[in-house]
Structure formats: C-alpha cells, structure tokens
C-alpha positions in Angstrom: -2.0 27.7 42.9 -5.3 28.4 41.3 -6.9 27.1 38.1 -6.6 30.8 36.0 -3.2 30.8 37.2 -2.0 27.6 36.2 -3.6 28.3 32.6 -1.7 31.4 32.4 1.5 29.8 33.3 0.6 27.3 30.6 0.0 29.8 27.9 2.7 31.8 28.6 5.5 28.5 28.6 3.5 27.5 25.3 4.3 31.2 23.8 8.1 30.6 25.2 8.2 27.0 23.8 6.7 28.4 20.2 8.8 31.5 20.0 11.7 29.0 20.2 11.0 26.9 17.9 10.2 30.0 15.3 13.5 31.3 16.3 15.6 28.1 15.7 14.3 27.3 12.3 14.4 30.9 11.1 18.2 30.4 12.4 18.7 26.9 10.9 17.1 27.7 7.7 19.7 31.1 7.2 21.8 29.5 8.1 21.6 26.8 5.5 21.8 29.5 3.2 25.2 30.5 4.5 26.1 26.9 4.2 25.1 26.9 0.8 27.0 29.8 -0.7 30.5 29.7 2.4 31.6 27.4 4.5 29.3 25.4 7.4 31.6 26.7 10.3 30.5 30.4 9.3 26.6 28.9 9.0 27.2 27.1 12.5 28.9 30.8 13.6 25.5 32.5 12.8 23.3 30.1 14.7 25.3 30.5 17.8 24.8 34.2 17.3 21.5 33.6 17.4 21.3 31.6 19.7 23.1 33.4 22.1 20.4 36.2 21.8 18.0 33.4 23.1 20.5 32.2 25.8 20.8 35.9 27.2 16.9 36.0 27.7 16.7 32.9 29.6 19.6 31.3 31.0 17.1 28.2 31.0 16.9 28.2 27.1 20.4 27.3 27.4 19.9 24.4 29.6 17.6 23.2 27.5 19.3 23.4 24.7 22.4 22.0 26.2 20.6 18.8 27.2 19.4 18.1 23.4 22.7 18.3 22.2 24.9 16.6 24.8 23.8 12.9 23.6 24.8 14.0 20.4 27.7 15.6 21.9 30.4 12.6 21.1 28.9 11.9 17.7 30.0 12.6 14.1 26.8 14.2 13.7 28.3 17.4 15.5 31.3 19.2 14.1 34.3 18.9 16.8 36.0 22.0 16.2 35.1 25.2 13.6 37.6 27.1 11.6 40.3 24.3 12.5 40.4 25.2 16.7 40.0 22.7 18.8 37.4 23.0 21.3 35.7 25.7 19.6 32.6 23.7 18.6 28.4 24.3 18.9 28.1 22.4 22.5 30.8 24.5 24.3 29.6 27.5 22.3 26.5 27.4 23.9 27.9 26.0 27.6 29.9 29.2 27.9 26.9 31.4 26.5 24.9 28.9 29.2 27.0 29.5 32.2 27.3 33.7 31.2 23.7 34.1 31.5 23.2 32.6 34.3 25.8 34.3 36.2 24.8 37.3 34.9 20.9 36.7 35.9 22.4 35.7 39.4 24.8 38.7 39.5 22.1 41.5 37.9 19.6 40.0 40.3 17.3 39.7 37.7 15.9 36.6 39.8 16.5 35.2 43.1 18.8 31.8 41.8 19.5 29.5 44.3 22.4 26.9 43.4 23.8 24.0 43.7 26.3 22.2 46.3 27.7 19.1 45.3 28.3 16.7 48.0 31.8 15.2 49.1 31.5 12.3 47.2 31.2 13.9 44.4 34.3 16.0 45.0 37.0 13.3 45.8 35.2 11.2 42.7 36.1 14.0 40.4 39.4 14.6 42.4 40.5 10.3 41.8 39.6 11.1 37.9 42.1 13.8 37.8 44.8 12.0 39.1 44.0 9.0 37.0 44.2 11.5 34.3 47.5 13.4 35.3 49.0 9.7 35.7 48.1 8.8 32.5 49.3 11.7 31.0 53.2 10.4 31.6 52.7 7.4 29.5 50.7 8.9 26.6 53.9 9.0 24.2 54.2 5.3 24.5 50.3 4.0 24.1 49.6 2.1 21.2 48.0 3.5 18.1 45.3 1.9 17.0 43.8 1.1 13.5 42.1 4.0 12.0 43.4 6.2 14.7 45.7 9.1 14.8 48.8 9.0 17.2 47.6 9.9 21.0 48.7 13.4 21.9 48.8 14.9 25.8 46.0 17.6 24.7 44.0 15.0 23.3 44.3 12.7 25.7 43.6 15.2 28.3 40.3 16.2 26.4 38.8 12.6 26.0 39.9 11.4 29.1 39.4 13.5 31.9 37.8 17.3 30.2 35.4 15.6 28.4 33.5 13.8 31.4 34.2 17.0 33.3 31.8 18.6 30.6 29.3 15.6 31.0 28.9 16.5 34.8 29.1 20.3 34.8 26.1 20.2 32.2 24.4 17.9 35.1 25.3 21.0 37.7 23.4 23.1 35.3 20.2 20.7 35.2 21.0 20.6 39.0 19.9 24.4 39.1 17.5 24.4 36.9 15.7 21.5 39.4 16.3 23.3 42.6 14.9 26.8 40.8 11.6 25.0 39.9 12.1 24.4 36.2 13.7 20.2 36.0 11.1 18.8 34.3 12.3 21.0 31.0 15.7 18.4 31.2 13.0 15.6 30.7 11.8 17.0 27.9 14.4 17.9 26.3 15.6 14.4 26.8 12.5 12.8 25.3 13.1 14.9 22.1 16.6 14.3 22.0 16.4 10.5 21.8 13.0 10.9 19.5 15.7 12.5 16.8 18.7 10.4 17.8 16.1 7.1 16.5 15.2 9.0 13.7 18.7 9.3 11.9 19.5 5.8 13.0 16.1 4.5 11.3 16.3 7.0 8.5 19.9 5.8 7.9 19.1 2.3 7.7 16.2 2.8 5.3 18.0 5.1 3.0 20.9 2.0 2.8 18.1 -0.5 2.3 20.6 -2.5 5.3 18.1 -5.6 6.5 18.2 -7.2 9.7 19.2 -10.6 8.8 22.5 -8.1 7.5 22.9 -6.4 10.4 22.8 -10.2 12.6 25.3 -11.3 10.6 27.6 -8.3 9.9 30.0 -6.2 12.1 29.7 -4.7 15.0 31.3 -1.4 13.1 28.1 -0.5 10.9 27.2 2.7 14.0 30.5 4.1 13.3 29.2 6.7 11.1 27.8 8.0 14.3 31.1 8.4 15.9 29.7 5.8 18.5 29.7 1.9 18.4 26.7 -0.2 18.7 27.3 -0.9 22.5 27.6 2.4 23.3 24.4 3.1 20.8 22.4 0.7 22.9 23.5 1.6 26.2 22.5 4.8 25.4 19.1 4.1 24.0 18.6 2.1 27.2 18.9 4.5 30.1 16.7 6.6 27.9 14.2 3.8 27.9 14.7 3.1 31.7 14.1 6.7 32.5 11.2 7.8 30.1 9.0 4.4 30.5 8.9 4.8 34.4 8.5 8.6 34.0 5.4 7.6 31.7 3.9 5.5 34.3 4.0 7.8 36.7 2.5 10.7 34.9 -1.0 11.1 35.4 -1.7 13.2 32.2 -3.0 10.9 29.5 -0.7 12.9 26.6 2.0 13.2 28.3 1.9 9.6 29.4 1.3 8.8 26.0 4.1 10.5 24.2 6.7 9.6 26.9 5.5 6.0 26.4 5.9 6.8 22.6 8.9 8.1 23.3 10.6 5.1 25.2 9.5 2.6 22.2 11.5 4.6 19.8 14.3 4.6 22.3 13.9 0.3 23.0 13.8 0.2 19.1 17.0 1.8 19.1 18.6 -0.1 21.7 17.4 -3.4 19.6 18.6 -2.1 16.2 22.1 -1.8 17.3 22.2 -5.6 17.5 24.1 -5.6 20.3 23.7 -8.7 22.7 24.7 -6.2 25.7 21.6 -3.9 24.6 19.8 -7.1 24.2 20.4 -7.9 28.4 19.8 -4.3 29.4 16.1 -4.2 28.0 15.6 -7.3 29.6 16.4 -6.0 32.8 14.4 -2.8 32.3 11.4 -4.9 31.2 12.3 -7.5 33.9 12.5 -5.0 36.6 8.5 -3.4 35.7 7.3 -7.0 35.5 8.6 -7.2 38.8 7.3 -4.0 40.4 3.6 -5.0 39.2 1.9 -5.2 42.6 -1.3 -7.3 41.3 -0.8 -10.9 40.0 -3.5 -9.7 36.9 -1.3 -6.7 35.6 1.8 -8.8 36.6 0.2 -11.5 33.8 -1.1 -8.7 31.5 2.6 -6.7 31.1 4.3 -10.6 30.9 1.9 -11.9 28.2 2.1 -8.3 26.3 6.2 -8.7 26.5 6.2 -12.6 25.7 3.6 -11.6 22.8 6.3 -8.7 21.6 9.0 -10.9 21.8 7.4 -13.6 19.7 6.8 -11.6 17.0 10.3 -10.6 16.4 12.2 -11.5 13.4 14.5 -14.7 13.9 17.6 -12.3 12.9 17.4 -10.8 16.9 16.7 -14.5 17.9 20.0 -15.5 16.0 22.2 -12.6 17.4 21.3 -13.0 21.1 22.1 -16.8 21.0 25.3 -16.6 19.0 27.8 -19.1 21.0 25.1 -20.5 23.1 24.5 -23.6 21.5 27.7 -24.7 20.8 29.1 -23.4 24.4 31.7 -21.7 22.5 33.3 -18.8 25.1 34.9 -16.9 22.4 32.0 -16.3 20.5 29.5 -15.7 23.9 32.6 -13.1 24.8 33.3 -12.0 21.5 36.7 -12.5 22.3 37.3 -11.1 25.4 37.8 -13.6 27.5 41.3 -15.0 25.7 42.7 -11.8 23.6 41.7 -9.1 25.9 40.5 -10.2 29.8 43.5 -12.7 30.4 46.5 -10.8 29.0 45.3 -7.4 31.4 44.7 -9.1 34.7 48.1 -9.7 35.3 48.9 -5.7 35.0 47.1 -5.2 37.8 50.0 -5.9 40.3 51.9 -3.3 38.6 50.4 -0.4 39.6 48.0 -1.9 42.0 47.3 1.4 44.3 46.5 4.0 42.2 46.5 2.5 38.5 48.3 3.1 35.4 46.4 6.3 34.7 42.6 6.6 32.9 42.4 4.6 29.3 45.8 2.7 30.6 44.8 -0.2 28.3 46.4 1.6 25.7 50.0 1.6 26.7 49.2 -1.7 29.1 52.0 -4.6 28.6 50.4 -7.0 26.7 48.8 -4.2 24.2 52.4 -3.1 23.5 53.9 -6.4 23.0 50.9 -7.2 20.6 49.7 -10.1 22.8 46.0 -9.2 23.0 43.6 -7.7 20.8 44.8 -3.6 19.9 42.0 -2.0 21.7 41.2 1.0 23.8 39.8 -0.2 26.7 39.3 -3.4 29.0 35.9 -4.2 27.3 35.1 -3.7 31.4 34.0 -1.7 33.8 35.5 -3.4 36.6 38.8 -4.2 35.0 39.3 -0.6 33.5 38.7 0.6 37.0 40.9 -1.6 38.2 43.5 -1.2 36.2 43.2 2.8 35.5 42.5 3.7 39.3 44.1 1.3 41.2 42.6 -0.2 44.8 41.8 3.9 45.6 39.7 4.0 42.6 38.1 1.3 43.1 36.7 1.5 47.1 36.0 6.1 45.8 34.2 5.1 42.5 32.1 2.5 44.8 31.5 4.9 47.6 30.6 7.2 45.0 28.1 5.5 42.9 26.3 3.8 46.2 25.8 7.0 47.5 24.0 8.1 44.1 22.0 5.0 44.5 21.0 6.1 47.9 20.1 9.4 46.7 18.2 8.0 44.0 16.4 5.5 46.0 15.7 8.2 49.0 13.8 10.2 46.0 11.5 7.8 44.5 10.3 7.0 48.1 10.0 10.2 49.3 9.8 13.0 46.5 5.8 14.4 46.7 5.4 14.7 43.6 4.4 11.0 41.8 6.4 11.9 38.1 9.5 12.9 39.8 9.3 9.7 42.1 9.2 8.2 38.2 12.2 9.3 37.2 14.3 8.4 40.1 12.9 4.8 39.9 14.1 4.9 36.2 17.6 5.9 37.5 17.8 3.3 39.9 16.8 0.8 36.9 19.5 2.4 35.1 22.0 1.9 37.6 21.2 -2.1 37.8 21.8 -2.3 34.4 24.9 -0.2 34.3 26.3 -2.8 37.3 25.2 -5.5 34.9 26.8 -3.8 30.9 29.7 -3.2 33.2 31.0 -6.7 33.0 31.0 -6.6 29.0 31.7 -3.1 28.3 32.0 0.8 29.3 33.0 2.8 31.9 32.2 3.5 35.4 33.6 7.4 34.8 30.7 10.1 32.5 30.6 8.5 29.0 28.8 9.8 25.8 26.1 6.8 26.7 25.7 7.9 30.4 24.7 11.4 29.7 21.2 11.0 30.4 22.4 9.1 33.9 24.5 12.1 34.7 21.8 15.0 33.9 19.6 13.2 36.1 21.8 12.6 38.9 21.8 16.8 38.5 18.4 16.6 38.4 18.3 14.6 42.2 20.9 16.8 43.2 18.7 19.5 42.5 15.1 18.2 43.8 17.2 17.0 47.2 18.2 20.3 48.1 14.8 21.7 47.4 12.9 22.3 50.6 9.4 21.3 49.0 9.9 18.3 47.1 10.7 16.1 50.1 7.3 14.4 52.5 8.6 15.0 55.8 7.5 12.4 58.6 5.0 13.8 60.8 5.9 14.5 64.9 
C-alpha cells in the first residue's frame, strides 16, 4: 500500500472516528434533556434510536460499540431492563441492531463479508454449558436464597447462568468478523477506552467519598458493590486488561500509540490494586513476573526488575498490610478468608453425588451443605476447579480442559507466527492472561464467560478471526 494511500485511509477513519464521537454526545446530551423532564428509559430509548442510525451505516460501529459496553455489561452502572421488561436493556439493544446490519450488509452485498467458523471445541464447550444449565434448572426451586438477594426463578437462572455467557461469546463471534474482515484492531481500542472509563468512576468514586487506603485495607470486601461487581471480580477484570494492553504496547512500534496503551494499562494495574483484593494482588505479579521473564538481555531484565522493586517500594504500607494478612501468624482462615473450613470442606464431599455430569451450573446454591446451613450461604465454590467439578461433573471437567488448551494453542500458534508484530502482542497478552486465570482459579471465578473475562473472550474472537485469515499467518518456506 502506498504512502498517499495510507494517509487517505487515515483521514478518512479519523473523519469516521470524529463524526462518532459528534453524534454520541449530540445523542447523550438530548438525551439528558429527556432525562431531565421524563423518565431515563425514554432518554436511553432515544439514544438507541440514534444509535441505530449509526449501526445501519456500519455494522462495524456496532462492534465497536458493543465492545465498550460489554465490561460494563454486568454492572449497576447499566440499566438491566427499560420500561420494566426484562432483557430489553442498552447492550442487547444494540447486539440485535449489531447482528441486523451486518446481515443485512452481507445479504445486500453491500461488501464482500467473510465469517466466522468456530471450531469443535468450541461447540461441545458451549453444548456441556447447556446441559449444566438445563440440569440445573430442575433444582432451582430448592437453592438457597441468599442475603440481599431475591428468590432464584428458572428465567433468571436461565439468564445468569447459561444466556448470559452465551451473550459474552456471541459478542466475541462478532470481534471474530470484524478480525477476519480486516478491521480487529478497532476491538483493541475500544478496549483500551473502555477500561480508561471503567478506572475513572472507580477513582472518581473513591475521591468523591474521601474513602483512604488504610480504610479500604482494613474494611470489607463489599465496598465495589455499588458497581454490581465484587472486588475480585473488579480486579480480575482490571488484570486481563493490563495483561493484554501492556504486551500490545510493547509490541507497537508507534511511539503514541505505545504510549497511550502503556498509559492505558497503568490505569488498568491501578485498578486492579485499588480493589484490595489479595487475588488481584497475585495476578499483577504474574503479569509483571512473566515480562521480567521474557526480557532477553540481563541489562533490560535488571532495568524492568529495579523499576518494579522501586514501584513497589514506594507503595503505601496499607497494600503491604492487605497482601500479608494471615501470613505472619500462619492463620489458614484468614490467608483463605474462610474457605478452606466454611466453604472448600463442606462441598467436596458433594462431588460423589452427581459425579458424571454435575449438579447443574451455580449448583453451590442448592448443594447439601448450603441447605443444611453447614457452610458459609454463598453462590459459588469460591473455585474454579471445584465449581467445575461440582456443576459439570467428570464430562465437564476433561471438555472445559480440552477446550481451554486448545485456546491456549491457538493463542500460542499466533504470537509465534502472526506477521504482524502488534498482533503477535496481543496474543502473548492472552496467553499471560490465561496463566493467571489457571492461577485466580484456585481462589475464585469461573472457568465458563464471566463479566471479568470479557476482554479474554473478545480476544479469543479476535484469534479466531486472525487464524482464519489467509494473510496474517508466516508460512514456512519449501
């Protein structure tokens, strides 16, 4: 591609980008106004109209748009239904609007869109979750109902359990085409903004409550709920976004760029180490522990080490204090936080009950010992391995394996191979990601699409995308 051309494609993405931003804030700012004098559902109403007028020009518009959102997605911060219907909400207003156009760009043969197949794995992954969730559906009526929590419902169930994650992975299809049709790097960005505004309401928030960090050491591990998300799931969050935009950065050979997505994945480690979560805590140790490693020259293997042991001495004691709580004394309850005694212990046993195809996703809610009130009332094992144990059964757990190492090959095939250094980047970043997912999975999450994984899961899209691509893989020479 020439030089004039590539300045021409740059001026005319830079008119697209501009034109989109003019369009949102005229939208947002209307639609304040609405807001003002009605209801916010009719305000939200409006901006979906517009927004659907900017959808319909651009299937890709959509995407984007649909990547900002999705972290927030799961959050308090977007309204979960409008004018009292569930499921009519902003983010699957815009993925049907999403999906519309681009059929109809495919089907009007407005442009020549090549899509997606998803491989096997992916298939009989997806296929296990819906049997988890159709078993778990029979015991709904007799889970427990937890503090602060409304009596579980099938429909409800249904929608956190298994539709939910469903969304999570058909948004990923959508980055998927967007990659294989030349335009992934827009999922990146989108990315990067949405984690600079997710640290910007956490920060803001804790400003505005004048909350200090010797406070948030010593207080609860509820003061994210505002969010709609705990502080794990805060921090894993802010970590894959690290993992993924500080190896992007170092593989982008554009000093801005490099410098905001470097920018970028500070905000998102400050995040993760606001949450004061000792599971956040591990994962950017293993992020930072993993670049140390990769350093190929003992002088830029000393240079990031001292810079990293200089950061962390310069730390206030408060994140000092809440990543050695227990430590000292050796105390297992407080290292565990619990687990070990009121939640690990009573669920292993249930195992044997169902030990082929589990009790049915989020089955630590009608589990034995939950019921009988021996065990902490929770809604999940506080495990990875034990949920997917215990929900799945033995078939879950050899499919979810299966599964996940063949996204790890696919991820590792792609930062060897890909041609193009910033893509190579981000697949490195996933692989980072996945270590530390292996690692949080002891404590906490899930190994099925969670609100924290999102950025995981419209990446893997992303690979599925750039693998099925016929010029973004070196092929060996005969």
């Amino acid at each position: 591609m020439s030089t004039n051309s590539t300045l021409d494609y740059a001026s005319q993405l830079r008119v697209k980008v501009l034109a989109l931003i003019f369009l949102g804030i005229s939208a947002a700012l209307i639609g304040c106004v609405i807001a003002f004098l009605d209801e916010l559902a009719w305000a939200l109403l409006y901006c979906s109209f517009v927004f659907a007028l900017i959808i319909f020009a651009n299937y890709r518009n959509g995407i984007w748009l649909l990547t900002l959102l999705l972290p927030f997605a799961s959050t308090q911060l977007v309204p979960r239904e409008l004018f009292g219907v569930i499921g009519l909400n902003p983010f699957n207003i815009l993925f049907v609007l999403t999906l519309l156009s681009l059929f109809a760009a495919s089907a009007f043969r407005r442009e020549d869109i090549r899509f997606v197949s998803l491989p096997t794995t992916f298939w009989v992954y997806v296929a296990v979750m819906g049997v988890g969730a159709y078993v778990g559906a029979g015991s709904v009526e007799g889970a427990r109902v937890l503090p602060h929590s409304e009596p579980l419902t099938k429909t409800t169930y249904l929608l956190d359990a298994f539709f939910k994650p469903l969304m999570i992975l058909a948004v990923a299809w959508l980055a998927a085409v967007l990659s294989r049709n030349g335009n992934g790097r827009s999922v990146i960005w989108a990315l990067t903004a949405a984690y600079v505004a997710f640290f910007l309401v956490i920060a803001g928030y804790l400003v505005i409550n004048g909350t200090s960090l010797q406070g948030l050491a010593a207080g609860d591990r509820e003061f994210l709920d505002w969010t709609g998300l705990h502080a794990n799931d805060v921090g894993e969050l802010a970590n894959i976004g690290l993992a993924i935009l500080l190896f992007t950065a170092l593989a982008t050979s554009a000093p801005w760029s490099r410098a905001m997505l470097l920018a970028c994945a500070g905000a998102a480690a400050t995040m993760a180490a606001l949450t004061f979560s000792r599971a956040a805590f591990v994962g950017i140790g293993i992020i930072l522990g993993y670049f140390v490693w990769k350093q190929r020259s003992m002088g830029r293997f000393l240079l990031v080490l001292s810079a990293i042991a200089t950061v962390a001495l310069l730390l206030p004691d408060a994140f000092f204090e809440r990543a050695s709580t227990g430590l000292a004394t050796g105390d297992e309850q407080a290292i565990t936080a619990g687990r070990l005694d009121e939640i690990w212990r009573p669920l292993i046993g249930t195992f044997w009950e169902a030990p082929i195809i589990g009790h049915g996703l989020y089955s630590t809610l009608w589990a034995t010992p939950n019921l009988r009130g021996a065990m902490l009332p929770v809604g999940q094992a506080h495990s990875a391995y034990l949920d997917v144990a215990l929900d799945l059964g033995i078939l879950g757990i050899v499919v979810v394996a299966a599964f996940f190492w063949s996204v790890w090959a696919m991820f590792r095939d792609l930062s060897k191979q890909h041609i193009d250094p910033q893509w190579r980047g981000v697949f490195e970043g996933c692989i980072v990601c996945l270590l530390f997912l292996a690692v949080q999975g002891f404590t906490n999450d899930r190994f099925t699409p969670t609100a924290p994984q999102t950025a995981l899961w419209l990446c893997y899209g992303l690979a599925l995308g750039q693998a099925q691509s016929t010029r973004s893989i070196t092929r060996p020479q005969p």
